[in-house]
C-alpha positions in Angstrom: -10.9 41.7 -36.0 -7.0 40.9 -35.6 -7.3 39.4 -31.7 -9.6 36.3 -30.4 -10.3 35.3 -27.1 -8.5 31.6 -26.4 -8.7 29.6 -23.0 -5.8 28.6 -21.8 -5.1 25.6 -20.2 -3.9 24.4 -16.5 -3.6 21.5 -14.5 -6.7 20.3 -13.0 -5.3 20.3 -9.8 -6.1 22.1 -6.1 -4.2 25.1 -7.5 -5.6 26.3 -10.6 -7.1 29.4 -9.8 -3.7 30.2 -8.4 -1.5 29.1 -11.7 -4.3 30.9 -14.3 -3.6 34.4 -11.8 -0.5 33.9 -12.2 -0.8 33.3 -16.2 -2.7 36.3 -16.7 -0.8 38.6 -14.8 2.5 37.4 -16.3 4.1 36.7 -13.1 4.2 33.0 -13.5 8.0 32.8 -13.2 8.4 35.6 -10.5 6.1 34.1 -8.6 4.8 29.9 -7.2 1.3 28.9 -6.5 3.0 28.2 -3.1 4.2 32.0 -2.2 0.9 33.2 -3.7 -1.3 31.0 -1.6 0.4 32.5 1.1 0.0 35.4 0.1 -3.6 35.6 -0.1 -3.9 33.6 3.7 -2.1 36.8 5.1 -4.5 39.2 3.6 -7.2 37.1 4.7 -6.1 36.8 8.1 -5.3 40.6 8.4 -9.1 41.3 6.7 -11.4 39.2 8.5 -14.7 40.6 6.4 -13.5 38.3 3.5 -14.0 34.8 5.4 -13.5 33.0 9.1 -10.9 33.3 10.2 -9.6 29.5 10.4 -10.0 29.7 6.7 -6.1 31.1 5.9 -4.8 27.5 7.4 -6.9 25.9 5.1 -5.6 27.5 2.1 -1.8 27.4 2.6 -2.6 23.2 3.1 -4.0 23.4 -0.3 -7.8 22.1 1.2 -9.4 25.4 0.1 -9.2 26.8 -3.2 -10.9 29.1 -5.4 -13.5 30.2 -3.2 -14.5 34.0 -3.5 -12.7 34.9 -0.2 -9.4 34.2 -2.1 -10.4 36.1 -5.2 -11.3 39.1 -3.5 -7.9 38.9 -1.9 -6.3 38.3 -4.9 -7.6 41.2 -6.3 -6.5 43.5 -3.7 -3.4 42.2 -3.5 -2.9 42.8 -7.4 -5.1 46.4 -7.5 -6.8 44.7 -10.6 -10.1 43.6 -11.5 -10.6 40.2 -12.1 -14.0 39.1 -14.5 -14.9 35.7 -13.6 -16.3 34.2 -16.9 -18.6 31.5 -15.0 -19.8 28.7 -17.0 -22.5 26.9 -15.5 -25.0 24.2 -17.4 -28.6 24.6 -17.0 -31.1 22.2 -16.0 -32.2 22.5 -19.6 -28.8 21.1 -20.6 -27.2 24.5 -22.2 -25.1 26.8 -20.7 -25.3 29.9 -19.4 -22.5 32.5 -18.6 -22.3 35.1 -16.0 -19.6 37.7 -15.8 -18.6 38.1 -12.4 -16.8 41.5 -11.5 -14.7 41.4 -8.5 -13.2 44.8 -7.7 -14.9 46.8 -10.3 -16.2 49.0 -7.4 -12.6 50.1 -6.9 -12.5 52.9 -9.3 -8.8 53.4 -8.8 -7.9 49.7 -10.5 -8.0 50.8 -13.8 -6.8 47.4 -15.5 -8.6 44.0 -15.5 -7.7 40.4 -16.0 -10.4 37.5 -17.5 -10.1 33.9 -16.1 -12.9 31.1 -16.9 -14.7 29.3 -14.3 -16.1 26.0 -15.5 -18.7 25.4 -12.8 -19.1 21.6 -13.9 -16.1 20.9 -13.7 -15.1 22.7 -10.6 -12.2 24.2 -12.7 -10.1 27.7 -13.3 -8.4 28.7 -16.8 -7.0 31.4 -18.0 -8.2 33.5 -20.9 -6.2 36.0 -22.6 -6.2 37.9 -26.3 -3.9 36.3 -29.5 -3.0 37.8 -32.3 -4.8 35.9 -35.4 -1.8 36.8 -37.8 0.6 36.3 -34.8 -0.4 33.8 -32.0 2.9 34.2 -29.5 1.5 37.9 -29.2 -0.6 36.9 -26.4 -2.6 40.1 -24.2 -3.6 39.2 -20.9 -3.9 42.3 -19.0 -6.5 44.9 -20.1 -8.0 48.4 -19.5 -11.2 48.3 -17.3 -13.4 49.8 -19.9 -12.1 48.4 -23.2 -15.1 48.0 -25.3 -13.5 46.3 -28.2 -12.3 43.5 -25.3 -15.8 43.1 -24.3 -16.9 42.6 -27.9 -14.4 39.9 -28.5 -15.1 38.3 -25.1 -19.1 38.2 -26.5 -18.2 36.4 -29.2 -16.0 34.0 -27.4 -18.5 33.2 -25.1 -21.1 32.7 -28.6 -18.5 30.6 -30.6 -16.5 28.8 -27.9 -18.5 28.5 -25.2 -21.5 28.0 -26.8 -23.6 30.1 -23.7 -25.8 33.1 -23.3 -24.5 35.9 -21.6 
């Protein structure tokens, strides 16, 4: 195949769900970790099904973050699906990989996005697609049912990861 998966890489700070959303929807110089924070509070606040509502406070202070209130937000706010890739180590030592699907139920989002959670290490990073013979053509955002993405994502998850799926 032409295209690998690759994890990108962000700061390991409060924010990094925020700055890998904003890597893999390409709007990471439209758009701050700051205005998207606040972003997400509002939705939260006007949808109180996704958390308490003292939550939003929390997260524009940057003491909350990456919590599945604020995913689900961010999803709606975007209209795209977002596949967690969570990477979590066994008591066995290995790791095992779940792929978690938030807004796939919304059958008019018809394009999804793939960011890697490492559960150890409490940490966000973007994945996206390269190009083998080109590796500045980087794909980020792709169609909901793109079998030939999942393929590659499976092997990613084998080679890199080193998990079961």
């Amino acid at each position: 195949m032409a295209h690998e998966f690759c994890r990108g890489k962000v700061d390991g700070d409060d924010s990094c769900l925020y700055t890998s959303f904003r890597y893999v929807n390409d709007i990471r110089e439209s758009m701050n970790n700051t205005r998207l924070r606040s972003m997400v509070a509002d939705y939260i606040r006007k949808h109180p099904n996704l958390h308490l509502s003292a939550v939003e406070s929390e997260i524009e202070k940057h003491n909350l973050w990456g919590d599945e209130p604020e995913i689900r937000a961010l999803v709606m706010l975007s209209r795209i699906i977002i596949r967690l890739v969570y990477k979590t180590k066994t008591v066995q030592g290995e790791y095992a990989i779940n792929i978690l699907n938030y807004g796939e139920d919304i059958e008019s989002f018809k394009e999804c996005v793939y960011i890697l959670y490492d559960e150890e290490n409490k940490h966000y990073d973007p994945l996206y697609l390269i190009n083998k013979q080109n590796s500045d053509e980087k794909l980020t955002i792709f169609q909901r049912n793109d079998e030939t993405v999942s393929e590659l994502l499976g092997t990613f998850i084998r080679e890199q990861l080193h998990g079961k799926k």
